[in-house]
C-alpha beads as a LAMMPS data file, in Angstrom:
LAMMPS data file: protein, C-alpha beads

114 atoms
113 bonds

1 atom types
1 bond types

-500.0 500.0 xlo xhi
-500.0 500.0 ylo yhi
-500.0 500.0 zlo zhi

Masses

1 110.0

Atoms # bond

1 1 1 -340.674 -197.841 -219.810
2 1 1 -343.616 -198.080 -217.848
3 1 1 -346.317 -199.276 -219.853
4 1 1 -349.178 -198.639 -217.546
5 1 1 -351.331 -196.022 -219.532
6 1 1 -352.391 -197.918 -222.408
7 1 1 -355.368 -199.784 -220.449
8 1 1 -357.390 -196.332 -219.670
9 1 1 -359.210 -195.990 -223.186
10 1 1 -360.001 -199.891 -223.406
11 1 1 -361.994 -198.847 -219.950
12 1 1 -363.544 -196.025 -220.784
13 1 1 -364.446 -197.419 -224.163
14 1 1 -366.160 -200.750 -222.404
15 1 1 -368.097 -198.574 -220.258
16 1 1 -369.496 -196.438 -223.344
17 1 1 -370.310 -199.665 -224.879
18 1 1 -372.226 -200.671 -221.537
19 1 1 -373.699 -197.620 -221.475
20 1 1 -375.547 -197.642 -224.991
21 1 1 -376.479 -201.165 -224.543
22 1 1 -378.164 -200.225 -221.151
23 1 1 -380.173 -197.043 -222.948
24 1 1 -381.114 -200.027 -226.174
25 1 1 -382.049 -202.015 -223.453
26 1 1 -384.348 -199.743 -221.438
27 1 1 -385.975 -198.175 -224.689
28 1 1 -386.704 -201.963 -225.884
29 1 1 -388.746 -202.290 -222.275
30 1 1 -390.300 -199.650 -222.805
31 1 1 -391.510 -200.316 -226.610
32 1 1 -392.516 -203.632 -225.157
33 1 1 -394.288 -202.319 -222.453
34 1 1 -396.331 -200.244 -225.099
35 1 1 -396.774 -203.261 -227.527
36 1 1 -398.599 -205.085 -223.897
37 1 1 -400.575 -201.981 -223.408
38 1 1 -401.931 -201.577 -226.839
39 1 1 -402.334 -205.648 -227.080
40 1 1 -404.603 -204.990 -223.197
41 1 1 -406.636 -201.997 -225.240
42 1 1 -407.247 -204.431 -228.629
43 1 1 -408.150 -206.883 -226.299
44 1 1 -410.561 -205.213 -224.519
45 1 1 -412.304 -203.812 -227.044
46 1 1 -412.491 -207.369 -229.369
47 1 1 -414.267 -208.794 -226.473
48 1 1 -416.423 -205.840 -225.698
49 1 1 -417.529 -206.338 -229.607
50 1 1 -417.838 -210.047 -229.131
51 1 1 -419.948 -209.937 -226.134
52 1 1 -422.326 -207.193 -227.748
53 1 1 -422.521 -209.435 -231.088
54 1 1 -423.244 -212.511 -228.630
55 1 1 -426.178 -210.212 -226.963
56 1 1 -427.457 -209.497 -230.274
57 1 1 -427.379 -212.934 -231.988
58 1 1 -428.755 -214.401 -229.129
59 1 1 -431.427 -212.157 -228.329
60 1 1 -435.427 -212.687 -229.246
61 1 1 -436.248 -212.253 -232.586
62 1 1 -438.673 -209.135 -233.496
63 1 1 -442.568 -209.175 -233.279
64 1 1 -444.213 -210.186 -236.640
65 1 1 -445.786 -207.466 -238.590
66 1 1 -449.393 -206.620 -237.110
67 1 1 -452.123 -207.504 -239.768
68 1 1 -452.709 -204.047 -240.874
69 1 1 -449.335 -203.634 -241.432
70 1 1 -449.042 -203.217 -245.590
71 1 1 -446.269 -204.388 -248.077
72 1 1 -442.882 -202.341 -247.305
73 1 1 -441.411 -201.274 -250.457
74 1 1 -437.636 -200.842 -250.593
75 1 1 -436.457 -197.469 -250.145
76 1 1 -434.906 -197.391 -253.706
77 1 1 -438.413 -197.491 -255.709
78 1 1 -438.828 -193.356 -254.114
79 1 1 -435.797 -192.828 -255.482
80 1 1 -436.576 -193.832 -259.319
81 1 1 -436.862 -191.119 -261.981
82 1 1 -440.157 -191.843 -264.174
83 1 1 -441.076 -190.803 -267.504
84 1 1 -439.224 -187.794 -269.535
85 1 1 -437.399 -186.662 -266.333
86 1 1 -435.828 -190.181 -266.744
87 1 1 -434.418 -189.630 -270.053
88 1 1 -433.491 -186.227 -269.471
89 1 1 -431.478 -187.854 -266.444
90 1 1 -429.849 -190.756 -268.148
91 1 1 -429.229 -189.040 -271.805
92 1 1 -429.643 -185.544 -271.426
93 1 1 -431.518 -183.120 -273.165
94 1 1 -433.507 -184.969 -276.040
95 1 1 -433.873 -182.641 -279.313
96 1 1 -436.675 -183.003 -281.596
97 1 1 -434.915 -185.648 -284.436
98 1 1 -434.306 -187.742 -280.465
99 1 1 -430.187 -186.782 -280.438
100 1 1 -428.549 -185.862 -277.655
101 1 1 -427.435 -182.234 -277.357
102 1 1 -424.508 -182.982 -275.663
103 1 1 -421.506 -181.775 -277.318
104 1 1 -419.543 -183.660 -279.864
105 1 1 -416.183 -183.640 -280.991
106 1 1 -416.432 -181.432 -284.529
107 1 1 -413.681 -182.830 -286.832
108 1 1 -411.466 -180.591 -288.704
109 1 1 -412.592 -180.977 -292.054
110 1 1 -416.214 -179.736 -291.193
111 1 1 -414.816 -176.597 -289.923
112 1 1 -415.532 -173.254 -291.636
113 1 1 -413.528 -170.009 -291.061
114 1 1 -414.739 -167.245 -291.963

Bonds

1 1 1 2
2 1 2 3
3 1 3 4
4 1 4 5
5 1 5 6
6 1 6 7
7 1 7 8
8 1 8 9
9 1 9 10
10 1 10 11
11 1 11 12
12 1 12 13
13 1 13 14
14 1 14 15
15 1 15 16
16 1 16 17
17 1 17 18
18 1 18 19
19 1 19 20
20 1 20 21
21 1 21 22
22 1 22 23
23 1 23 24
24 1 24 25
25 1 25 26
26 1 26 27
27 1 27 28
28 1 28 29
29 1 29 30
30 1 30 31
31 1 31 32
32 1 32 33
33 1 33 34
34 1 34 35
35 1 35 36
36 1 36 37
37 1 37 38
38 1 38 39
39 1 39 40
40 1 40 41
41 1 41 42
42 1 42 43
43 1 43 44
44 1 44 45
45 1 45 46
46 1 46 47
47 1 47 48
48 1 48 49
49 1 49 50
50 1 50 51
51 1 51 52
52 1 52 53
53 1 53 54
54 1 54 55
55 1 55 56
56 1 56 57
57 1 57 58
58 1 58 59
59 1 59 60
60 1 60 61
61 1 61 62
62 1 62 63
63 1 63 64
64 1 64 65
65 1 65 66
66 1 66 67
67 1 67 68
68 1 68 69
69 1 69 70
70 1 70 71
71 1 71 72
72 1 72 73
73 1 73 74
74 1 74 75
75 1 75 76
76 1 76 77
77 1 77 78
78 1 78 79
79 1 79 80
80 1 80 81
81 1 81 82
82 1 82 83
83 1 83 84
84 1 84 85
85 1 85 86
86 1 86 87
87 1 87 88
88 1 88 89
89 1 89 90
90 1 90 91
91 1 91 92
92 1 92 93
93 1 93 94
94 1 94 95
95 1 95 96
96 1 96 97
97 1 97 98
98 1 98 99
99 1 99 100
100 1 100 101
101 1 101 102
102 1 102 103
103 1 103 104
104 1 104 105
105 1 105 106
106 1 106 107
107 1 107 108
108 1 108 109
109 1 109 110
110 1 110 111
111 1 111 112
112 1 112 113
113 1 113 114
């Protein structure tokens, strides 16, 4: 009764356990070491953008107008639809007693088969 090979597998499993805690443990550098490189690159550019809104807000305001400059109108106003064109647009095409011709649900008891 010897006794001596029982402490073998308690070995070998301690040593697996090492092992997976050393691979967790290098691939939780290495996401961290990612998470400081992408936290470098956000930083970077959030103070590029802060030092390009600091050069605009700070910067001299534009020339007035000259004095034969005339009233801008907003771009909008060359988009508006005048006169018929403007119904047609909105309503669509306008017959003679002013309905719409768009189609309209026919209900069954106006139906004629023939």
């Amino acid at each position: 009764m010897c006794g001596g090979g029982g402490g073998s597998s308690n070995e070998e499993a301690r040593q697996e356990a090492d092992e997976r805690h050393q691979e967790n443990m290098d691939l939780q550098r290495e996401s961290m070491a990612e998470q400081k490189r992408q936290f470098e690159v956000t930083r970077a550019e959030n103070r590029r953008r802060y030092e390009e809104q600091k050069a605009i807000a700070e910067a001299a305001p534009p020339p007035p107008p000259e004095e034969t400059a005339g009233v801008a109108t907003p771009a909008i106003e060359s988009l508006r639809i005048r006169g018929a064109g403007r119904k047609n647009y909105i309503t669509g095409p306008v017959q003679a007693t002013g309905r719409s011709t768009r189609n309209r649900r026919v209900s069954g008891a106006s139906l004629h088969i023939s």
